[in-house]
N, C-alpha and C positions, 0 to 999 in steps of 0.2 A: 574297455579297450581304449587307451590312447589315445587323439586326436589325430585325423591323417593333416598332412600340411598338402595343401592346395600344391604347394613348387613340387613333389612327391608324384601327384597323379597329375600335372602336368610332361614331367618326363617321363612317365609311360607311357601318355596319348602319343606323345612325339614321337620316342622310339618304335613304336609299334605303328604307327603311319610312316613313317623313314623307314621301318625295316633292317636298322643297322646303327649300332650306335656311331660310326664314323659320320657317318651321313643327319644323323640327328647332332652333331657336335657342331656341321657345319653348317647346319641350315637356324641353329641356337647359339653359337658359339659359347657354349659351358661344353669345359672337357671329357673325354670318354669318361675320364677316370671320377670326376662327380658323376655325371649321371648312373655307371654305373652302383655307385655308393647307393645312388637316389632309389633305384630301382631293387635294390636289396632292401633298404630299408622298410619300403614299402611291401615286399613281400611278406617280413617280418611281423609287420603291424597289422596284413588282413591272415596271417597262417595259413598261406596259399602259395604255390607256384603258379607264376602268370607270364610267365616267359620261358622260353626252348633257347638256347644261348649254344652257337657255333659260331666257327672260325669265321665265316663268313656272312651270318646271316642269324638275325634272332626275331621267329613267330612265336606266338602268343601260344597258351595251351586253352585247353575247352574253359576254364575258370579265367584268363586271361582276357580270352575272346568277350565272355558276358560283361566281363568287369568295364572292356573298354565302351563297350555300347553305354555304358551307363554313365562309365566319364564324358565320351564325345561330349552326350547331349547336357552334361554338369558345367561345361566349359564352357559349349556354346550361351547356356544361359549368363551365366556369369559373368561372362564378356559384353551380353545386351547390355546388362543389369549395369556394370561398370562404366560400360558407354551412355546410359541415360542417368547415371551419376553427375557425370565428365561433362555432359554437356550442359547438367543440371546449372552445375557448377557454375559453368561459363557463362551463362544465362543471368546470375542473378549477380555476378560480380561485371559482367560487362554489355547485358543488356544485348538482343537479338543480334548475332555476328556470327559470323563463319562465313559459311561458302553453303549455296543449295543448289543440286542437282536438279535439274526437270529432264524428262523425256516424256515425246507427246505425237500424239495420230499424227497425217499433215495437215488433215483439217481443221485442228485446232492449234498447231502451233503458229500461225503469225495472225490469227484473227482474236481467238481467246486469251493462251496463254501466255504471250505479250503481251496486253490489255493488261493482266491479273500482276502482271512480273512489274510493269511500271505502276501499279499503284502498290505493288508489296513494297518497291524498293523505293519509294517516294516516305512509308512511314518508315521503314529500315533501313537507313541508308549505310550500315554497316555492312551490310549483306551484301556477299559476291554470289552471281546468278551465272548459270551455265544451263541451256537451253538446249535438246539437241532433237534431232525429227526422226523417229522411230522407220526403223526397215532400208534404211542408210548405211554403204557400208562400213565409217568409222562409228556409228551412235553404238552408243555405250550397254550392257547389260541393262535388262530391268533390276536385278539384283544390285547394280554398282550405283542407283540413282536413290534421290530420297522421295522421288514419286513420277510415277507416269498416268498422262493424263489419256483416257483411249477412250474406243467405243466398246471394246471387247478386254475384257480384262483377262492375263493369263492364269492357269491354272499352276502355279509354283506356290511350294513350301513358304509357310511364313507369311505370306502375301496377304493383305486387307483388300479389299477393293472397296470403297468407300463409294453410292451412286452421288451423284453430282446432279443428276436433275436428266430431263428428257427431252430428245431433238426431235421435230418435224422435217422430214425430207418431202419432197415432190420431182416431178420433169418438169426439166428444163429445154430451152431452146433458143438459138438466135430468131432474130426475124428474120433474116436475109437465110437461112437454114430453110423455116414455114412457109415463105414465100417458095422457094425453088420447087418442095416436095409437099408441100399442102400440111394442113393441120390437124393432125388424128385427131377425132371428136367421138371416139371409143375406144377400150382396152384392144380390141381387135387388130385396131388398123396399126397398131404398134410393129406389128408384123413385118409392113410395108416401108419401115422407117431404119435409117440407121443407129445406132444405138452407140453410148459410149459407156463406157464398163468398166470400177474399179473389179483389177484382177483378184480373185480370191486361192487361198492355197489351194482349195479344195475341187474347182472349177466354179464356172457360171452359178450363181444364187438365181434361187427363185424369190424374188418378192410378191406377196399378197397386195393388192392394193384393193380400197373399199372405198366405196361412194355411198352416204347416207348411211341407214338402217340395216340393207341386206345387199347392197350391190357386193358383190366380192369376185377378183379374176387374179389369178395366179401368172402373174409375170415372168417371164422366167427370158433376157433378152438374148439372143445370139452379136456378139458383139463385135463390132465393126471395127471398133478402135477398145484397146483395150489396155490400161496403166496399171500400176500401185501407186501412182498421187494423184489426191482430190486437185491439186492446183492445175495437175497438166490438165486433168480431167474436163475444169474448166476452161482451161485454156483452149484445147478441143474444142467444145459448147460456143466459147463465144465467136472463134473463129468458122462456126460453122460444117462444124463435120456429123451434126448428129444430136440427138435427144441423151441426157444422161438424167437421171436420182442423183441429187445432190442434196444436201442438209439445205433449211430455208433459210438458216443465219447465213449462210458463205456464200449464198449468191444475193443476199439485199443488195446491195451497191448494183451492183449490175442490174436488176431490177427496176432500181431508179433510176439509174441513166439508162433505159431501153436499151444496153448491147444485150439481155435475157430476158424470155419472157416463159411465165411457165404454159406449160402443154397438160393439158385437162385438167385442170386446179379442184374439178369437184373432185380426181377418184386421187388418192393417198394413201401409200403406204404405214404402218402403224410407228408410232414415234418410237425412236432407237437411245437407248438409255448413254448416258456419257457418265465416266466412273474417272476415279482419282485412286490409281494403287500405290499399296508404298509397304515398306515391311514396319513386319509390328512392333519390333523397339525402335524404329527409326523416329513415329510417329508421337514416343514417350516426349520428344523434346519439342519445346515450348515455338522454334522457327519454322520447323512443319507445320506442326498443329495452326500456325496464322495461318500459314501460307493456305492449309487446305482449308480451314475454316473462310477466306475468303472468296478464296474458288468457287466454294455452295453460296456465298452469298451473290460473287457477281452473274453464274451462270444464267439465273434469274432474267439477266438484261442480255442475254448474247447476243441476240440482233443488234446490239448497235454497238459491237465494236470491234464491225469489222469496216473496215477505211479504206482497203486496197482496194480498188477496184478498175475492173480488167477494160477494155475499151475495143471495141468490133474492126476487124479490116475497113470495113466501110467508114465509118467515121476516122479512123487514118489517114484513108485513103482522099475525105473529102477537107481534110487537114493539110495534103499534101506533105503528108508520109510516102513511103515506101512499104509495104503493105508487109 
């Protein structure tokens, strides 16, 4: 048999997702009257009928149908394959450049993933970077980024999840917080405490926490104040409204400057994994593959670079702020 030509089972996949060659002419701008030609041709070459053709409207027949399952998924590779060509390309006549998407949890976007973005773009200074903070509501698809950085990676086609290394959480609390309401010195007295709580889709999580060998208590907080970001979360905490679980990198600063202090530091919940997702021909090209390659290498150090750090009422206050 013949050769099919790639341009052939292109304009079938088209007209058979358009549904109309009027409509496949204007979303391609190649004429009825090719495509047409295109689509005969093709039928020609497999000795098949693959289209139902009316005045108005042209479906696929039972042999149309299978054929086009099998093109989709021929184009969609094709297209990876050509796109990690194109950038191959680009790569080695100009050396790491383009543009790199990130989208990222909120507790890693300005402690981590700035961190990792100013030393990528210190050795690539070609490279335009686009940052954005996941559950936002302009941030971008995870499909339309060239990686997001999370704690929970989603379950979508195509998708890698790449782990990055493993976080330590504990509670937290102000002192002027432990002062007013006392300081639980068992999993118990948590009961008696207010709590602050990132919101989960699903409701309230139960965390396990463990002390030692065999201590083990099932956490599970009723929440007093309750976000979707780790930043308000803190913000919350230092100003005093309550005990929260927060990662042990994103509160060091505050740590050091006494506006946090942790609340039962023997019992701890178990370390929560940090992943780097991105699709799989994305990651063919050489300006990803730095970028994540140095993510697993900085995540190593992430206590220390986090810089912002929050400051308590009380030391405003004793500043002579406005509280």
């Amino acid at each position: 048999m013949t050769g099919i030509d790639l341009a052939l089972v292109q304009a079938f996949v088209l007209v058979v997702q358009s549904g109309s060659l009027t409509r496949a002419e204007s979303l391609s701008g190649v004429s009825k009257a090719t495509l047409s030609r295109q689509l005969t041709r093709l039928e020609e070459l497999l000795g098949a009928q693959l289209l139902m053709r009316s005045s108005r409207r042209i479906t696929a027949t039972e042999a149309g149908r299978a054929f086009f399952v099998r093109c989709e998924d021929l184009l969609g590779e094709v297209t990876g394959r050509l796109e990690t060509a194109r950038t191959e390309i680009q790569e080695i006549t100009t050396g790491v450049s383009g543009s790199l998407s990130l989208l990222s949890d909120t507790q890693f976007g300005t402690s981590f993933v700035c961190h990792v973005v100013k030393l990528f773009l210190e050795s690539h200074p070609n490279v335009r970077c686009q940052l954005d903070v996941a559950s936002r509501p302009n941030a971008p698809n995870i499909g339309d980024v060239d990686c997001y950085v999370c704690s929970e990676p989603p379950d979508a086609p195509n998708l890698v999840a790449k782990l990055l290394g493993q976080l330590n959480h504990g509670l937290y609390a102000s002192p002027q917080y432990l002062e007013r309401q006392g300081t639980p010195r068992s999993p118990d007295d948590l009961a008696a405490h207010r709590a602050i709580v990132m919101k989960e889709a699903a409701g309230p999580s139960q965390v396990l926490l463990v002390s030692g060998a065999s201590g083990r208590h099932a956490y599970r907080p009723e929440p007093t104040f309750e976000t979707n970001d780790h930043w308000v979360m803190k913000t919350f905490c230092i100003d005093g409204l309550g005990i929260a679980l927060l990662p042990a990198f994103f509160v060091r600063p505050e740590l050091a400057q006494g506006v946090l202090v942790p609340v039962m530091p023997q019992w701890q919940p178990q370390p929560r994994r940090i992943y780097c997702a991105y699709q799989r021909q994305r990651y063919m090209g050489q300006k990803l593959r730095a970028f994540v390659d140095l993510m697993a290498r900085c995540v190593v150090d992430i206590d220390s670079y986090n810089y912002y750090v929050g400051s308590s009422a009380a030391r405003r206050g004793r500043a002579g702020a406005r509280p």
